[in-house]
MILO-898281 format. One record per residue (C-alpha): residue in one letter; x, y, z. Coordinates in steps of 0.5 Angstrom, whole numbers, plus 500, padded with zeros to 3 digits. Each point is the difference from the previous one (the first is absolute). Layout:
BEGIN
+------+-----+-----+-----+
: rest :  xx :  yy :  zz :
+------+-----+-----+-----+
:    a :   X :   Y :   Z :
...
+------+-----+-----+-----+
END
This chain:
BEGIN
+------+-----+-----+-----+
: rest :  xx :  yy :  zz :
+------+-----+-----+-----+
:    x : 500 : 500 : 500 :
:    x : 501 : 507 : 499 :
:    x : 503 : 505 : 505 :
:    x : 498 : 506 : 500 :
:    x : 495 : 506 : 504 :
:    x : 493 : 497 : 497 :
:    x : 497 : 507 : 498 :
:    x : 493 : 503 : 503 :
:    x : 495 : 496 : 496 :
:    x : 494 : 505 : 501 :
:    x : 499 : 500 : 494 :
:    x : 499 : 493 : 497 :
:    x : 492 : 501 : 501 :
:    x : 501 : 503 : 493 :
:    x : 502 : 499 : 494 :
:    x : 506 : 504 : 499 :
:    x : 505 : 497 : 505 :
:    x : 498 : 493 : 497 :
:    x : 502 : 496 : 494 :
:    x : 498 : 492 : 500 :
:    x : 505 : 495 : 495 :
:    x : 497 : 495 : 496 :
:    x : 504 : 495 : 496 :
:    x : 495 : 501 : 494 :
:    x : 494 : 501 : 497 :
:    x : 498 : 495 : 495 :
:    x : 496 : 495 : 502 :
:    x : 495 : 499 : 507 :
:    x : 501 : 495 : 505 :
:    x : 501 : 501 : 508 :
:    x : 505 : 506 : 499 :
:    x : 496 : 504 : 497 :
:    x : 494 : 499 : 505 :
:    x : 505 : 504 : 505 :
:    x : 502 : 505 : 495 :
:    x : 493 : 501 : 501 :
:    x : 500 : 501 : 508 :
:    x : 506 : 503 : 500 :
:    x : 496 : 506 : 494 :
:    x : 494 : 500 : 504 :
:    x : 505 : 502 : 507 :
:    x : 504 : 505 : 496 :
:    x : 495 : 503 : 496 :
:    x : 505 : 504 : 493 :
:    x : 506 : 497 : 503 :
:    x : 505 : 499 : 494 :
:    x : 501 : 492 : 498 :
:    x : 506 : 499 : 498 :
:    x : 501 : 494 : 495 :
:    x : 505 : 496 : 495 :
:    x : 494 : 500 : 494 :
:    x : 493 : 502 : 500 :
:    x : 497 : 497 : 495 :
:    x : 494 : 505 : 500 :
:    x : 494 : 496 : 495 :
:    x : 501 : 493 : 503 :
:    x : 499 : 502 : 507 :
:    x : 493 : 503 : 503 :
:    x : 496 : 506 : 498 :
:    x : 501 : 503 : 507 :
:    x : 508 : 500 : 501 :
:    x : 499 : 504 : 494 :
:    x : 499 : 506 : 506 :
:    x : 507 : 499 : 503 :
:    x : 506 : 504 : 501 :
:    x : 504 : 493 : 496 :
:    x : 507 : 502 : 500 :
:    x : 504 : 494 : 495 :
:    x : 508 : 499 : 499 :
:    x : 503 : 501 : 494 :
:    x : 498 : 492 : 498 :
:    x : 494 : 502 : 499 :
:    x : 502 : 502 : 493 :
:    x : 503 : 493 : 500 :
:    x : 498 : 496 : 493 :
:    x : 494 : 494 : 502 :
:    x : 501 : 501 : 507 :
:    x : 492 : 501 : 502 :
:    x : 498 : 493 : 498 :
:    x : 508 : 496 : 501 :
:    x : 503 : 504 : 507 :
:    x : 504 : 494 : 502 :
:    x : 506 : 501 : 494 :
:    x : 502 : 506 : 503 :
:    x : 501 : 497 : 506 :
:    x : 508 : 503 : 501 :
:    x : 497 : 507 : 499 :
:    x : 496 : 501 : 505 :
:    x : 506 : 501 : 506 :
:    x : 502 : 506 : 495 :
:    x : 493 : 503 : 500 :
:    x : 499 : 500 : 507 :
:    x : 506 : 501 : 503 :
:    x : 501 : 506 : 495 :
:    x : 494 : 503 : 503 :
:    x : 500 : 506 : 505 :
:    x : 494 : 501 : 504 :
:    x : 504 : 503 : 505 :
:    x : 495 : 506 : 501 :
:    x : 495 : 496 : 502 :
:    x : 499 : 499 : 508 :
:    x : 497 : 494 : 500 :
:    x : 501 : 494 : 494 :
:    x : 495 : 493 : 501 :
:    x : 503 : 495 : 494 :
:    x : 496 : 495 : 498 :
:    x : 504 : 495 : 499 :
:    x : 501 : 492 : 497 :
:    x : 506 : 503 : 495 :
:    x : 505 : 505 : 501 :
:    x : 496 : 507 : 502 :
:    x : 503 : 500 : 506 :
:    x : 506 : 503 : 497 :
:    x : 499 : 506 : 499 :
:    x : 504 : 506 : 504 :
:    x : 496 : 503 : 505 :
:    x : 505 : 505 : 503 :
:    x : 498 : 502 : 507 :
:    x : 493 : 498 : 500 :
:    x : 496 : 494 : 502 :
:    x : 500 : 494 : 496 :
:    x : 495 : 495 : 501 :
:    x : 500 : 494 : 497 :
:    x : 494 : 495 : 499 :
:    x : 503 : 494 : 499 :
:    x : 496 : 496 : 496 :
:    x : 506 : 495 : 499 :
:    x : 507 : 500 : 498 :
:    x : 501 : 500 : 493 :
:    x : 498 : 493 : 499 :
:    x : 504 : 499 : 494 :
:    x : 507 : 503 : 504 :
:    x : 500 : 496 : 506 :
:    x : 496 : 494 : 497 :
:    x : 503 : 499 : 493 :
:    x : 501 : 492 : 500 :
:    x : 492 : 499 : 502 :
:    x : 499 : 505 : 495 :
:    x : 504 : 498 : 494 :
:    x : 497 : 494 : 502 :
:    x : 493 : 501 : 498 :
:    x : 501 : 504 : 495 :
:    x : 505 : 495 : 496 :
:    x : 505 : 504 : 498 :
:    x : 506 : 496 : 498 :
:    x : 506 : 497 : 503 :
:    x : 505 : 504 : 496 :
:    x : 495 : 507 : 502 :
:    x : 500 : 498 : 507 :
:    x : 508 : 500 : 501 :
:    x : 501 : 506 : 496 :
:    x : 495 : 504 : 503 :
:    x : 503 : 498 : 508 :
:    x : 505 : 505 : 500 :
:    x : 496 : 505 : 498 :
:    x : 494 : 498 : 505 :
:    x : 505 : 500 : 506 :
:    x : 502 : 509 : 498 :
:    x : 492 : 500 : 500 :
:    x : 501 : 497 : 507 :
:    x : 506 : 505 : 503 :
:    x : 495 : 505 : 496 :
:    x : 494 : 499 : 503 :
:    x : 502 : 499 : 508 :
:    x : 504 : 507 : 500 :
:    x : 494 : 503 : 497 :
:    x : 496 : 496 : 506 :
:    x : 505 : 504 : 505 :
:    x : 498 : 507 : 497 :
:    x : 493 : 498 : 503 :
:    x : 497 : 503 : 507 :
:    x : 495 : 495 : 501 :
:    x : 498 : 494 : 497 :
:    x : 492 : 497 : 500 :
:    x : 500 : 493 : 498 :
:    x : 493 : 498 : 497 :
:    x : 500 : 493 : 505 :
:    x : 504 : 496 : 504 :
:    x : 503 : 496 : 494 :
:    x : 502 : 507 : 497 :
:    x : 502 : 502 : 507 :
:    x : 504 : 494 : 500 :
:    x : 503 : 502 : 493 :
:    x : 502 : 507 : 502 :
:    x : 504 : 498 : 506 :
:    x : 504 : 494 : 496 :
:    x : 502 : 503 : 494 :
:    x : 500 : 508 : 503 :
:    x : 502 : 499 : 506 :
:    x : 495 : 504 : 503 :
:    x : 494 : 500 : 504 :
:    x : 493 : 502 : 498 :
:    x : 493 : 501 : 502 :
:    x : 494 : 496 : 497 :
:    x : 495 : 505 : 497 :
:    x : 494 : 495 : 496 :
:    x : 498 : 502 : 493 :
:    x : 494 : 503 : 499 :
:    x : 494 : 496 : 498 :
:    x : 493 : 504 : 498 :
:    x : 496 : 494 : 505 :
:    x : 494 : 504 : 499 :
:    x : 499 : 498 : 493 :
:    x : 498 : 493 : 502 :
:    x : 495 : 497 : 504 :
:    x : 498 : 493 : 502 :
:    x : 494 : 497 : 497 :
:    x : 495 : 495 : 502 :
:    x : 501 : 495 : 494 :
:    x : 506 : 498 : 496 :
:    x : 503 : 495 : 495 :
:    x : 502 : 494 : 500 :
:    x : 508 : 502 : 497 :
:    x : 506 : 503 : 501 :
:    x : 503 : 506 : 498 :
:    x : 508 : 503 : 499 :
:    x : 500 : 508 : 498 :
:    x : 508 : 501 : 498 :
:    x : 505 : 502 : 495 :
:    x : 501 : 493 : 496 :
:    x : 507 : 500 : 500 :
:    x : 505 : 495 : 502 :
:    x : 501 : 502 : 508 :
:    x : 492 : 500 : 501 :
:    x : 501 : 493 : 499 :
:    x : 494 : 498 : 497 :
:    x : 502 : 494 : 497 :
:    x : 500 : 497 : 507 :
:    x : 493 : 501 : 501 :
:    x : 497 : 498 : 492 :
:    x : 504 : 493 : 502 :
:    x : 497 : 500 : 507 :
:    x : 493 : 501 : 497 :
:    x : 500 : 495 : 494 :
:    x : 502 : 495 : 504 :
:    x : 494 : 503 : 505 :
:    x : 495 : 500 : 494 :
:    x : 497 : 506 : 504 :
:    x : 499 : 507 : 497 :
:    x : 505 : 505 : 500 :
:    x : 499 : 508 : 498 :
:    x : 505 : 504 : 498 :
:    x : 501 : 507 : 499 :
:    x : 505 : 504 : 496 :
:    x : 505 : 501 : 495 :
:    x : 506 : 499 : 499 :
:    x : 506 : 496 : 495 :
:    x : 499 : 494 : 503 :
:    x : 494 : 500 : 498 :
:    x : 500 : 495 : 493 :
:    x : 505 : 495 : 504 :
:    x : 494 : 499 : 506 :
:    x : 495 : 499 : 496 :
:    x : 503 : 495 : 496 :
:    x : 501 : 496 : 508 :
:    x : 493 : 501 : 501 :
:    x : 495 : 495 : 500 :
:    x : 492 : 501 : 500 :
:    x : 499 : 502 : 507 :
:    x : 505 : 506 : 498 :
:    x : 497 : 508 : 498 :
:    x : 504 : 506 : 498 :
:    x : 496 : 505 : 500 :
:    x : 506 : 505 : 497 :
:    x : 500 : 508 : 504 :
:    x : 494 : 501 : 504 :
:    x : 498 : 508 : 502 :
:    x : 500 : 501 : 507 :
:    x : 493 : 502 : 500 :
:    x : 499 : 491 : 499 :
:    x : 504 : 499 : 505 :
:    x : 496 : 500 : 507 :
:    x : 496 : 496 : 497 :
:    x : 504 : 495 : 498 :
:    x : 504 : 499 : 507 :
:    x : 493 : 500 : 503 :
:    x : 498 : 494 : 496 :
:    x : 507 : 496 : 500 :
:    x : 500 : 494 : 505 :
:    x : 507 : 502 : 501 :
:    x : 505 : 503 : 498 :
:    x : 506 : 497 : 498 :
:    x : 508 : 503 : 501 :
:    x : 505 : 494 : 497 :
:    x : 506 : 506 : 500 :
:    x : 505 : 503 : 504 :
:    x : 497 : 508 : 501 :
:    x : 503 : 505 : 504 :
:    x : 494 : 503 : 502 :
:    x : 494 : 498 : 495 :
:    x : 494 : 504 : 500 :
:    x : 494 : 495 : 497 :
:    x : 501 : 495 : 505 :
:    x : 497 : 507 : 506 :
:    x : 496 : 501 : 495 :
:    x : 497 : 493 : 500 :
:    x : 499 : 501 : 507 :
:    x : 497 : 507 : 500 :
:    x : 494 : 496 : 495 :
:    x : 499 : 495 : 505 :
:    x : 505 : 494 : 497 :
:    x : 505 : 496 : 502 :
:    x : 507 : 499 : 498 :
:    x : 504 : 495 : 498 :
:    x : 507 : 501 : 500 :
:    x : 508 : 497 : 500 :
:    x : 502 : 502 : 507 :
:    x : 506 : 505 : 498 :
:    x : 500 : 507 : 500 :
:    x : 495 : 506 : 501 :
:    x : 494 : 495 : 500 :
:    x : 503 : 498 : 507 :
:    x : 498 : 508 : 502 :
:    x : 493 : 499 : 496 :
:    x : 497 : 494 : 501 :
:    x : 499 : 497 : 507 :
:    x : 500 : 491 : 499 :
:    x : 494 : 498 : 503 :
:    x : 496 : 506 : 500 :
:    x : 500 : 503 : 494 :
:    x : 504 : 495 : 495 :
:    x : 505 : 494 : 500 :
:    x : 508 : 500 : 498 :
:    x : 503 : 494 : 496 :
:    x : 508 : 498 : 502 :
:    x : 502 : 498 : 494 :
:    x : 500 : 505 : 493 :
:    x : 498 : 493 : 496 :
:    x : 493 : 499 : 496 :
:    x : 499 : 493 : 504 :
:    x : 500 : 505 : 507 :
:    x : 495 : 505 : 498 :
:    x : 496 : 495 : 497 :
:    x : 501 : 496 : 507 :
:    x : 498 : 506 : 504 :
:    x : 494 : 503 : 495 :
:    x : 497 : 492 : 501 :
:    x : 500 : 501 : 508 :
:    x : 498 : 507 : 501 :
:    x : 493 : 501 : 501 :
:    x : 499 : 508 : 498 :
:    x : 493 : 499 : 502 :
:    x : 502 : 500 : 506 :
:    x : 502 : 507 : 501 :
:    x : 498 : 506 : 502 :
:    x : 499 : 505 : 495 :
:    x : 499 : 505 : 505 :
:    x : 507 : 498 : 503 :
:    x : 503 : 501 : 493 :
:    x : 497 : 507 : 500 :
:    x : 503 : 502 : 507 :
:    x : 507 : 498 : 499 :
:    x : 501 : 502 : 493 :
:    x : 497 : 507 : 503 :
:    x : 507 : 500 : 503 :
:    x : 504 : 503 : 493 :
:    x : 494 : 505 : 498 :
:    x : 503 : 505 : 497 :
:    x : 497 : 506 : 505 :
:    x : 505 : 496 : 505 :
:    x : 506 : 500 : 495 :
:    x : 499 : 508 : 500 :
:    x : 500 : 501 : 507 :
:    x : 505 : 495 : 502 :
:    x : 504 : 503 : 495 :
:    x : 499 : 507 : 502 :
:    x : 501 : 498 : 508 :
:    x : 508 : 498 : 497 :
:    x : 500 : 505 : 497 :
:    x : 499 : 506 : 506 :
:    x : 502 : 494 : 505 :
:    x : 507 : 499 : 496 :
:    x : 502 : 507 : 495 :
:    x : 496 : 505 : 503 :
:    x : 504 : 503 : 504 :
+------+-----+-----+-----+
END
């Protein structure tokens, strides 16, 4: 950490004494459901941003102060980020927000770089950059060839020494979970406070009646392992609903037997609706946090998830879900034949995925905050 006098930060309550950091801005996911918190904390704070891809993101961000680098001129990177990947230390670490007295990064790739001067850095750390600190796992699921992978190690190790000292630039670190936190202290060397993401819990409810299938709303790509649950539901023979798009899309449909449904992108309106009718919902991957499964339980159902990472935090075994052991196909299935989700009370759902609604994220965040930087 830092040390230096923290300023008096009287001035945080308006934008102009705040910018907010994001990676970048073109596609949707969890990130970007705290951007939106953030904005709507720090109303007309500048957000700054490697790219910005304007037209493919929502109407409403069109009335943000965006601030991107210069990568946002860089050719094809709104739809294919991922090949820049050695640019973006450059942008960020080159990026002076030094008069600004309070930076909050929102950060799962290198936005925690930027140079701060005298004022406070608050980082919420939706992870360490996943394909820095855990580069074997990722070459792995994306099959990047052997000569690639060594050719490729000296220069993850630079990325490495480059990230760790721009994490020692930041004052305070929010970790999203006790995965995270773990994360943070292991690859860092630093402690932080955990600061749930923020779930709109009041846009699902239970209901009286539901169907007999279960449901996954993700991003179909390798890490979600989604391929784990079609093969436990082809040997089930039992209806499985999967919404959402991705580019493994192709490849999981061809692994899916009849029992199987893709419905593609479902627009958020659809969704309360198709959490509250689910029998269960069902999470075979590894998430740092994971939004879907408390939104699940806000609309009364249960969960169903590989015990390891941010579900630990989410779902309570026994009560409003049950844990498998063993990320295999024949484990969950194991586990779906022994849970009885009619057995649970959806009311018990509701009350604990109210615990990360986002009115308790902005008050905890502002109690950090006025507790921590406020002076």
């Amino acid at each position: 950490m830092r040390a230096h006098a923290h300023p008096s930060l009287h001035q945080t309550s308006s934008a102009n004494g705040v910018a907010l950091v994001h990676d970048w801005l073109n596609q949707m996911g969890g990130a970007e459901d705290v951007l939106e918190a953030l904005t709507s904390m720090w109303a007309g704070a500048p957000i700054y941003t490697s790219m910005y891809w304007r037209t493919g993101m929502p109407v409403a961000y069109q009335g943000w102060d965006v601030r991107p680098t210069w990568m946002d001129g860089l050719p094809g990177i709104y739809r294919h980020h991922q090949p820049y990947l050695p640019f973006y230390p450059l942008a960020f670490g080159g990026l002076d927000l030094s008069g600004h007295d309070l930076v909050v990064s929102n950060k799962s790739g290198f936005c925690h770089g930027v140079r701060t001067g005298a004022g406070i850095h608050v980082c919420y750390c939706l992870a360490p950059t996943r394909y820095v600190w855990d580069f074997d796992s990722y070459a792995a699921r994306e099959t990047l060839p052997r000569a690639l992978k060594v050719m490729l190690r000296p220069f993850i190790s630079a990325l490495r020494r480059w990230d760790y000292r721009a994490a020692q630039r930041v004052d305070h670190f929010i970790a999203i979970s006790r995965e995270i936190q773990d994360r943070i202290r292991r690859y860092y060397d630093r402690d932080s406070t955990i600061i749930h993401p923020p779930v709109e819990t009041r846009r699902f409810c239970p209901i009286d009646d539901h169907e007999d299938y279960y449901l996954i709303v993700s991003r179909l790509v390798p890490y979600k392992r989604i391929d784990l649950a079609i093969r436990a539901f082809n040997e089930l023979r039992r209806p499985l609903v999967i919404a959402g798009d991705g580019r493994d899309r192709e490849s999981l449909e061809a692994l899916a037997g009849p029992t199987i449904t893709f419905l593609g992108y479902v627009p958020d309106r659809d969704l309360p609706q198709l959490f509250a009718r689910c029998r269960a919902y069902i999470l075979p991957g590894v998430e740092d946090f994971c939004i879907a499964p408390v939104q699940a339980q806000a609309a009364g159902r249960p969960v169903i998830a590989y015990g390891a990472g941010g579900t630990l935090d989410t779902v309570i075994e026994g009560e409003t879900g049950k844990f498998f052991h063993q990320q295999t196909a024949d484990a969950l299935a194991a586990c779906v034949l022994a849970f009885d989700a009619d057995a649970v009370d959806p009311d018990a759902c509701r009350a604990n995925a109210e615990r990360f609604d986002v009115a308790v994220f902005r008050e905890r965040l502002s109690r950090f905050i006025q507790e921590r930087v406020g002076g």
